[in-house]
KOLPARO-76307 format. One line per 8 residues: number of its first residue (from 0); for each residue x, y, z of C-alpha. Coordinates in nm, 4 decimals, always signed. Example, Ala and Ser with C-alpha at 12.3 -4.5 7.8 and 13.67 -1.06 7.14 Angstrom:
! residues 2
0	+1.2300:-0.4500:+0.7800 ~ +1.3670:-0.1060:+0.7140
! end
This chain:
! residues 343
0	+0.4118:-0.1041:-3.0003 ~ +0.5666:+0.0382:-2.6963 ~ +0.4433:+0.3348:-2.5375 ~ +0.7693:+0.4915:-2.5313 ~ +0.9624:+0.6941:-2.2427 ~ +0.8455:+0.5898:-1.9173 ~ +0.8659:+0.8186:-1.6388 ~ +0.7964:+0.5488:-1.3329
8	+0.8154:+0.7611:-0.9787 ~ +0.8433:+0.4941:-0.6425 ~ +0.7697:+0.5074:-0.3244 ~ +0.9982:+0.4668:-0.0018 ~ +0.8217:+0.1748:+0.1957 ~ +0.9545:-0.1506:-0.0256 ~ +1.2161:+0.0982:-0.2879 ~ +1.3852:-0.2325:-0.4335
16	+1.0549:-0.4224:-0.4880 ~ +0.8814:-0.0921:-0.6425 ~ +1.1843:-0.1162:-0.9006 ~ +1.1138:-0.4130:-1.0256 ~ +0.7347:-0.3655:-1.0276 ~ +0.7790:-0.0721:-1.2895 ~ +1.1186:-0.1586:-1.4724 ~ +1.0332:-0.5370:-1.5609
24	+0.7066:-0.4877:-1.7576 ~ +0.8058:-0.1416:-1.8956 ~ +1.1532:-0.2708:-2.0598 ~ +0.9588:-0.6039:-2.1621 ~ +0.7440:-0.4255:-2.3569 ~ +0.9734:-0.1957:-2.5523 ~ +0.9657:+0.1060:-2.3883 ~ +1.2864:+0.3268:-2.2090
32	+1.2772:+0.4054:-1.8708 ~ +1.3488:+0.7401:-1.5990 ~ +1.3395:+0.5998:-1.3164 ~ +1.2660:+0.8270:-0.9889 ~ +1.3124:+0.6302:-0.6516 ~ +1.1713:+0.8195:-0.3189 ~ +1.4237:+1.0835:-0.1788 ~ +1.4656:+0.8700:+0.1530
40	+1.5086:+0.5635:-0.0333 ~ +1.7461:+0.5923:-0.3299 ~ +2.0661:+0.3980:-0.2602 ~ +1.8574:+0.0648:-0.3447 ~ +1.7757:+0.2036:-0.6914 ~ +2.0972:+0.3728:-0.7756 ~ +2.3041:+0.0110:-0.6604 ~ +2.0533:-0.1569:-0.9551
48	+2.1336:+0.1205:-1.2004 ~ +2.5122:-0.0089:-1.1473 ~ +2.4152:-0.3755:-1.1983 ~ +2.1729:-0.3086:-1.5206 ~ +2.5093:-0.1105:-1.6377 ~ +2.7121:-0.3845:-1.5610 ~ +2.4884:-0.6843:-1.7304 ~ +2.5048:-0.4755:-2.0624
56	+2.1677:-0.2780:-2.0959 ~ +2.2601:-0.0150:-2.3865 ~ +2.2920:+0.3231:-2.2587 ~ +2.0332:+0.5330:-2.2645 ~ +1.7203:+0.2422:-2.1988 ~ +1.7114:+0.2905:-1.8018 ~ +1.8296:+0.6112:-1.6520 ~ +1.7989:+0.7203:-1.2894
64	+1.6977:+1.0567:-1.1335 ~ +1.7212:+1.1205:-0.7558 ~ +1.6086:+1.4185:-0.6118 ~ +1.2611:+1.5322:-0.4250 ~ +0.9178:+1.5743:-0.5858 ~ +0.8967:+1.9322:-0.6541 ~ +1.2598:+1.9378:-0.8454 ~ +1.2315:+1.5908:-0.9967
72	+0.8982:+1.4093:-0.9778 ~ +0.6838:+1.7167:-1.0824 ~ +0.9543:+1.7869:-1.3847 ~ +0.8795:+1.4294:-1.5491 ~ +0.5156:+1.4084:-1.5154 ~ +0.4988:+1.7174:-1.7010 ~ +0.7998:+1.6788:-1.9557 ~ +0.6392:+1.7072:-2.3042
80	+0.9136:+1.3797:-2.3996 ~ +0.7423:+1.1489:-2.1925 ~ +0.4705:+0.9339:-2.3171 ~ +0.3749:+0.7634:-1.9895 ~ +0.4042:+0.7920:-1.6093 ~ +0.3840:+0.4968:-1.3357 ~ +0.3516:+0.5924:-0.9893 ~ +0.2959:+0.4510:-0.6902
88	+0.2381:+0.6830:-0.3760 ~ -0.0101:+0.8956:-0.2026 ~ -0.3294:+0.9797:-0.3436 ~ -0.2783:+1.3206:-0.3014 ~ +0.0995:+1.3049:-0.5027 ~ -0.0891:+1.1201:-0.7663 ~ -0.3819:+1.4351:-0.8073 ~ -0.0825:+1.6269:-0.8942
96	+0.0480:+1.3415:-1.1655 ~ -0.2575:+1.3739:-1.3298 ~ -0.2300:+1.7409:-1.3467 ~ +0.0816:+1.7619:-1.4539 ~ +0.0255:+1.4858:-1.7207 ~ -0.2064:+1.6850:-1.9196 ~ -0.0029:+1.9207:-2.1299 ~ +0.0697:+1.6066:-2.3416
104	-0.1946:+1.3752:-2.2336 ~ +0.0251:+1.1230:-2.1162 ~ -0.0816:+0.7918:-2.0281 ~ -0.0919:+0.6802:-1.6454 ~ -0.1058:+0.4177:-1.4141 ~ -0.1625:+0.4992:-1.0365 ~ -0.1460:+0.3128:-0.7513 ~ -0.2692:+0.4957:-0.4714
112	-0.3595:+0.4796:-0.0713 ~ -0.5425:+0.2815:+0.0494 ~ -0.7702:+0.2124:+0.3957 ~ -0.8363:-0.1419:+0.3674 ~ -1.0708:-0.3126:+0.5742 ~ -1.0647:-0.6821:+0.6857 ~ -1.4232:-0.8565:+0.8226 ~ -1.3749:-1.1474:+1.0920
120	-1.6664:-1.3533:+1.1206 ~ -1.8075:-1.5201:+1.3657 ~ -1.7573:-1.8600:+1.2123 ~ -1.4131:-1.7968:+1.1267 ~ -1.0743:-1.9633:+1.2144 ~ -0.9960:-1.7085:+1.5085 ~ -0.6229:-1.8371:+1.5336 ~ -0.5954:-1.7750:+1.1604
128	-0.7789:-1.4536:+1.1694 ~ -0.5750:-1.2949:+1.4755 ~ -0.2390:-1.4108:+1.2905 ~ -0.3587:-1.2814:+0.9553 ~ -0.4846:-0.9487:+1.0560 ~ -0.1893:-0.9017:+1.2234 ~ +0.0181:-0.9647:+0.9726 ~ -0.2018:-0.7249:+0.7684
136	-0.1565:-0.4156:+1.0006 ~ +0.1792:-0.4722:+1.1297 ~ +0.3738:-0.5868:+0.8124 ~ +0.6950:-0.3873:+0.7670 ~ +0.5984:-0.1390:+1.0566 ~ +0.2523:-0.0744:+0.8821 ~ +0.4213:+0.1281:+0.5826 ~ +0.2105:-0.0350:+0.3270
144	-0.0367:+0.0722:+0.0697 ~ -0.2313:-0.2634:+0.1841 ~ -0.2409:-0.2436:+0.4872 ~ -0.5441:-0.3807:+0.6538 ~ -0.5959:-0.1604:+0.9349 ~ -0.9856:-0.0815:+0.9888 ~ -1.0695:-0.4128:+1.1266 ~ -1.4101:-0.5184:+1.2079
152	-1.4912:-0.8097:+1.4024 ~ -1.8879:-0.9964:+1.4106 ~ -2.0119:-0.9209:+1.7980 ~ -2.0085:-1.3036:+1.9074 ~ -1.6224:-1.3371:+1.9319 ~ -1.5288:-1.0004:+1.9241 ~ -1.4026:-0.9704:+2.2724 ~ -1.2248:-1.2868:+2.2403
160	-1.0617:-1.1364:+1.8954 ~ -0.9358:-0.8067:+2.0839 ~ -0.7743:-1.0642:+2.3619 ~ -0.5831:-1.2817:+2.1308 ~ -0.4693:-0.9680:+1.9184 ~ -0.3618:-0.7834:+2.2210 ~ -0.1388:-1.0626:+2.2996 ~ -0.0225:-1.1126:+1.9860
168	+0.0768:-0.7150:+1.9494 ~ +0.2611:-0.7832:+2.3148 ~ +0.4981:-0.9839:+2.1684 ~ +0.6362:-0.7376:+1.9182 ~ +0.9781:-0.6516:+2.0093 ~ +1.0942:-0.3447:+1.8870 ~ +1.4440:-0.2674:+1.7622 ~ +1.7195:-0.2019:+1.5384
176	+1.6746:-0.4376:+1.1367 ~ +2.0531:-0.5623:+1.2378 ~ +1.9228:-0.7317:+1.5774 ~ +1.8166:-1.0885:+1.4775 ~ +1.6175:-1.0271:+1.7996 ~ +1.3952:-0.7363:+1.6590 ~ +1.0841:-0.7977:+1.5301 ~ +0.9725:-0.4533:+1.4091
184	+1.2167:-0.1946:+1.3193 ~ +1.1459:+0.1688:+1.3499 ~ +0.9440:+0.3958:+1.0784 ~ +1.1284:+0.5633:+0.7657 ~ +1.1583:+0.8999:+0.8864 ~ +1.0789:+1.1443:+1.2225 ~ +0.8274:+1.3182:+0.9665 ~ +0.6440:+0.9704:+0.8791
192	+0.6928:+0.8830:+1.3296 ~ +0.5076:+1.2294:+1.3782 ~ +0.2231:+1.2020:+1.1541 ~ +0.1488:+0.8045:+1.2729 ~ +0.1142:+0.9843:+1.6567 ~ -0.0674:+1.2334:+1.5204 ~ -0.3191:+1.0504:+1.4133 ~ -0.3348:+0.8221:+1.6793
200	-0.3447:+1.1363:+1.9159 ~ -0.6475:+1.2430:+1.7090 ~ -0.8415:+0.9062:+1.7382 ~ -0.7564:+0.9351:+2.1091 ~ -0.9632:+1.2700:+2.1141 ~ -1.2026:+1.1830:+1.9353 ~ -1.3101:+0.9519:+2.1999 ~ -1.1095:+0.5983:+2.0739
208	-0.9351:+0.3920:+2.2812 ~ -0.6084:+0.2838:+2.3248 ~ -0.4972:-0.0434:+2.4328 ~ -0.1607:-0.0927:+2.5447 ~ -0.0434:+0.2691:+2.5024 ~ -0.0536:+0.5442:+2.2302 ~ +0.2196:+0.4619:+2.0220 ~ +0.4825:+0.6128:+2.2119
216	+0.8100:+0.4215:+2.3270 ~ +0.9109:+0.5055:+2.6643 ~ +1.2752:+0.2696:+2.5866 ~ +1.5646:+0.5365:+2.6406 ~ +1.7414:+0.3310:+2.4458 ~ +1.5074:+0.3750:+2.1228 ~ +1.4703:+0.7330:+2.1909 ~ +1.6827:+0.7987:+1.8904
224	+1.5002:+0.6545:+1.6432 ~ +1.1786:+0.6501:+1.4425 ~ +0.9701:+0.4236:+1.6815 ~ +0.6386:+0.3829:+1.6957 ~ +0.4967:+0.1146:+1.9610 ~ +0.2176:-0.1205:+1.7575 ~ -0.0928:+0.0098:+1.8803 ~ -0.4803:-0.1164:+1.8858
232	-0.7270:+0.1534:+1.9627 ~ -1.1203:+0.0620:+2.0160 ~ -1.4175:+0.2248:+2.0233 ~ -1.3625:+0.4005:+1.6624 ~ -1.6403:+0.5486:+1.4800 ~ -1.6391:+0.5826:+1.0521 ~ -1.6533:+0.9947:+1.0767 ~ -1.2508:+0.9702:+1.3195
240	-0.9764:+1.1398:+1.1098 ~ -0.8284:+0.8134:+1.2148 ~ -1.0304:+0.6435:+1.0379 ~ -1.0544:+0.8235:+0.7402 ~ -0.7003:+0.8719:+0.6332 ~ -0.4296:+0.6427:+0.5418 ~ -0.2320:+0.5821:+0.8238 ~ +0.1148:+0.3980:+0.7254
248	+0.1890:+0.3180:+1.0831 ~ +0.1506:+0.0468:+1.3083 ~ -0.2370:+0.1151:+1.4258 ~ -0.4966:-0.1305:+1.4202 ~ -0.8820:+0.0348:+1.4371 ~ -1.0761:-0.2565:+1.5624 ~ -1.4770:-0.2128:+1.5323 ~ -1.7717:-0.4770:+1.5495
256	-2.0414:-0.5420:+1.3472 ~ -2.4019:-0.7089:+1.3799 ~ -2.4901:-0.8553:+1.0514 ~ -2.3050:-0.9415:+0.7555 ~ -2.4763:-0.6078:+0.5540 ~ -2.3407:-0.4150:+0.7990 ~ -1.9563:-0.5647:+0.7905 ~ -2.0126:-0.4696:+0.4018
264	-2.1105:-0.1047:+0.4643 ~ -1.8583:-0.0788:+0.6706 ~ -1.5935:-0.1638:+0.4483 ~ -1.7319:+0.0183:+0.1627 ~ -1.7557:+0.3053:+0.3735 ~ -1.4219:+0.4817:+0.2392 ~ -1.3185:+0.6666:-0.0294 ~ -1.0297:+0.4147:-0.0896
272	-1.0769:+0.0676:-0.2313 ~ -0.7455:-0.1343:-0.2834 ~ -0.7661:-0.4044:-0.0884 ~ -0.9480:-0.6014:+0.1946 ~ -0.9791:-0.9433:+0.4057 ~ -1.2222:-1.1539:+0.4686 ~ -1.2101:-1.3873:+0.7345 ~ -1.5017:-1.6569:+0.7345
280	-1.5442:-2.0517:+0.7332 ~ -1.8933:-2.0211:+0.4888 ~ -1.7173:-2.0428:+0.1216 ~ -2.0455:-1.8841:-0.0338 ~ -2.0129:-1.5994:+0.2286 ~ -1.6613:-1.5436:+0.1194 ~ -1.7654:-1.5448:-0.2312 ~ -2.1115:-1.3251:-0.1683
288	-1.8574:-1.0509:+0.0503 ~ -1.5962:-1.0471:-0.1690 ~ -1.8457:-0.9790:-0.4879 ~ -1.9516:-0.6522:-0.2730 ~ -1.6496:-0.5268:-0.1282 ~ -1.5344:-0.2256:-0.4313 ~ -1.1557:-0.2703:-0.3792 ~ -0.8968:-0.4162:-0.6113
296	-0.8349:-0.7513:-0.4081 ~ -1.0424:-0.9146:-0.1596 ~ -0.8258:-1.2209:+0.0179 ~ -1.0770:-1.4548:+0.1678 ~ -0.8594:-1.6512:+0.4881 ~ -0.5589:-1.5426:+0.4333 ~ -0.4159:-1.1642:+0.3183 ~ -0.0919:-1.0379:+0.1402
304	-0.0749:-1.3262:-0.1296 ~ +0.0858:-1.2595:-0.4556 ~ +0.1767:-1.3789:-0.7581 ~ +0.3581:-1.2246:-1.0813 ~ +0.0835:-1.3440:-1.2541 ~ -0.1905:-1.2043:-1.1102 ~ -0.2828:-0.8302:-1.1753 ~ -0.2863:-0.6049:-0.8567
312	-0.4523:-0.2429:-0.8328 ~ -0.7439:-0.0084:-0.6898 ~ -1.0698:+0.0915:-0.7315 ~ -1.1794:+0.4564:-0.6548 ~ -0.9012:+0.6855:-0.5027 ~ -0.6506:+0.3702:-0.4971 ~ -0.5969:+0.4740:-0.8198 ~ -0.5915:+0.2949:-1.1426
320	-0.4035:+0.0651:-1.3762 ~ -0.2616:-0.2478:-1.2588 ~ +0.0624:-0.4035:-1.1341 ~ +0.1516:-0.7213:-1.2514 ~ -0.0589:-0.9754:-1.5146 ~ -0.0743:-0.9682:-1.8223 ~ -0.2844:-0.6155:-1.7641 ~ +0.0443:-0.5059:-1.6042
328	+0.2093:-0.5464:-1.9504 ~ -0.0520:-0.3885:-2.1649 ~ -0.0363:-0.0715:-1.9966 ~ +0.2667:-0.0320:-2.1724 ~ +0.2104:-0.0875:-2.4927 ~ -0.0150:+0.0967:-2.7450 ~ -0.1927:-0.0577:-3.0598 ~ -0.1129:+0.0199:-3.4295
336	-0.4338:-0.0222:-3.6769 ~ -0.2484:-0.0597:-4.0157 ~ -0.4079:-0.0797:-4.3705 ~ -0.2528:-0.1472:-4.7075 ~ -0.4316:-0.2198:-5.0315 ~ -0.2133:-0.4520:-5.2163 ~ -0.3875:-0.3624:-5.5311
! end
C-alpha cells in the first residue's frame, strides 16, 4: 500500500531534477505529495506545480510549499499528518529530519553529503582520467552531492596528472549561463561563494597549496557575481578542514598514494561514503577497489553515469534510502499481512 503523505524537501544545486527524483516514484506508488523546493531555488518547482495542474492531477495529490527551513522544512518533518519524509541536502539538515521525525516515527529516506574520493592509477588511461576527474569536481560549478573532489593519484604519473589537470582547469572560462561562451557559471549564492573561499583559505593555512590562485576572480567585470575561480590545491593532508568537509565548490584536493592499500585507506578515510572513482586499466583491480571502497557507487573509468533503473544512495553519513530502482519505489510503499479464514 502506499505510505501515504509525503513530505519530500530538495535541494538548490539541480531544483528541477530533485523534483522529479522525489515526485515520480512517490505518486507511482500511491502516495500524495508536499513538496518543499530550496528557498533560492523555487521558481523551477512552482512552474511544474502549474503544469501538473494543467495536465489534470486531482487537487489535493501534489501541493507546493516555499518558504525557508525553520518556517517550512522543520514544520513538515515534524507534522503528526505526514507518514514519510524524502530529503536530499546537508548532513547536518538531515540530523535535524530525523529529529524532528520522531514524534510520529515517520519513515525517511536521506540523501546526504558527501566527500567522494576518486583513485588514478598508475596503469590508467591518463587522458580519460584527467577528463573524468574533472568532470567530477567541476560539474555544475562543483555544487554536487557527488562530487569527486579528494583526488588521489599513484606516485608514478602523479606529476604528469597535476600537469594535464592544470591545463585542463586553464581552460575554464568563467561567465554568465546566457553566454554560449561560458563554461562555468557562478555559484548559487554570496553565502555558498563565501564558505567555498573559506575553506579554500583554510586549506591554504593549513599548509596546502594552491595552483593557479585561491579561488578568487580578479575580472572587474565578474565582480558582481557569485564567482569562484576552479581551483587545485596540493600538498593536502586527511586531518585539513578542507579535507574533511563537504565543499560544494569548484576545489580539487589532489594527493598521491604508494600502494593500492593505501589509495583504499585513503578513500575510506571519511565519515561520508556516497560515491567514488576509480581510474585503472587492471579489471580485477577495479573490481577488488570497488568491493572495498564503503560508498554507495563506485564508477570504475568513467564517473557521473546514471540510469533510472539503477538505485543511487550512501553509506554512513551520506545518508540512507535510495534514489531511483526499483528500491527507489519500495521506499514508498508499506506491506499489508492480511488473514481471513474462509471457514
Amino acid at each position: 500500500e502506499p505510505v501515504g503523505v509525503v513530505a519530500a524537501i530538495i535541494p538548490w544545486n539541480f531544483p528541477l531534477l530533485m523534483c522529479g527524483y522525489k515526485l515520480g516514484p512517490a505518486l507511482a506508488a500511491g502516495n500524495t505529495v508536499v513538496l518543499k523546493p530550496a528557498e533560492q531555488t523555487p521558481l523551477s518547482a512552482l512552474r511544474l506545480m502549474q503544469v501538473i495542474a494543467e495536465v489534470g492531477f486531482p487537487p489535493g495529490v501534489v501541493n507546493v510549499v516555499t518558504g525557508f527551513g525553520p518556517t517550512a522544512g522543520a514544520p513538515l518533518a515534524a507534522h503528526p499528518d505526514v507518514d514519510k519524509v524524502t530529503f536530499t541536502g546537508e548532513t547536518g539538515t538531515g540530523r535535524k529530519i530525523m529529529n524532528a521525525a520522531g514524534g510520529n516515527m515517520k519513515r525517511l529516506s536521506l540523501e546526504l553529503g558527501g566527500k567522494s574520493p576518486s583513485l588514478v592509477f598508475a596503469d590508467a588511461d591518463l587522458d580519460a582520467a584527467v577528463e573524468g576527474t574533472f568532470g567530477a569536481v567541476y560539474f555544475n560549478q562543483g555544487q554536487c552531492c557527488i562530487a569527486g573532489a579528494r583526488v588521489y593519484v599513484e606516485d608514478p604519473v602523479y606529476d604528469d596528472f597535476v600537469a594535464r589537470l592544470t591545463a585542463r582547469v586553464e581552460q575554464v572560462h568563467l561567465g554568465s549561463g546566457l553566454d554560449p561562451g561560458t563554461t562555468m557559471g557562478p555559484l548559487v549564492s554570496a553565502e555558498q561563494r563565501d564558505r567555498v573561499h573559506s575553506l579554500i583559505d583554510s586549506g591554504l593555512a593549513d599548509g596546502a597549496r594552491a595552483i593557479g590562485g585561491n579561488g578568487r576572480v580578479d575580472d572587474p567585470a565578474l565582480a558582481d557575481g557569485f564567482f569562484v575561480q576552479p581551483t587545485i590545491l596540493t600538498g593536502v593532508r586527511p586531518d585539513m578542514r578542507v579535507m574533511r568537509e563537504e565543499i560544494f565548490g569548484p576545489v580539487a584536493l589532489v594527493s598521491r598514494f604508494g600502494t593500492e592499500a593505501e589509495a583504499v585507506q585513503a578513500a575510506n578515510d571519511t565519515s561520508f561514503g556516497l560515491a567514488s572513482g576509480v581510474w585503472t586499466s587492471d579489471i580485477k583491480r577495479g573490481h577488488r577497489v570497488a568491493a572495498a571502497i564503503r560508498a554507495g557507487v563506485v564508477w570504475v573509468n568513467n564517473y557521473g553515469w546514471f540510469d533510472v533503473a539503477v538505485p543511487y544512495g550512501g553509506f554512513k553519513l551520506s545518508g540512507f534510502g535510495k534514489e531511483l530502482g526499483r528500491e527507489a519505489l519500495d521506499a514508498y510503499l508499506q506491506t499489508k499481512t492480511v488473514w481471513i479464514d474462509l471457514s
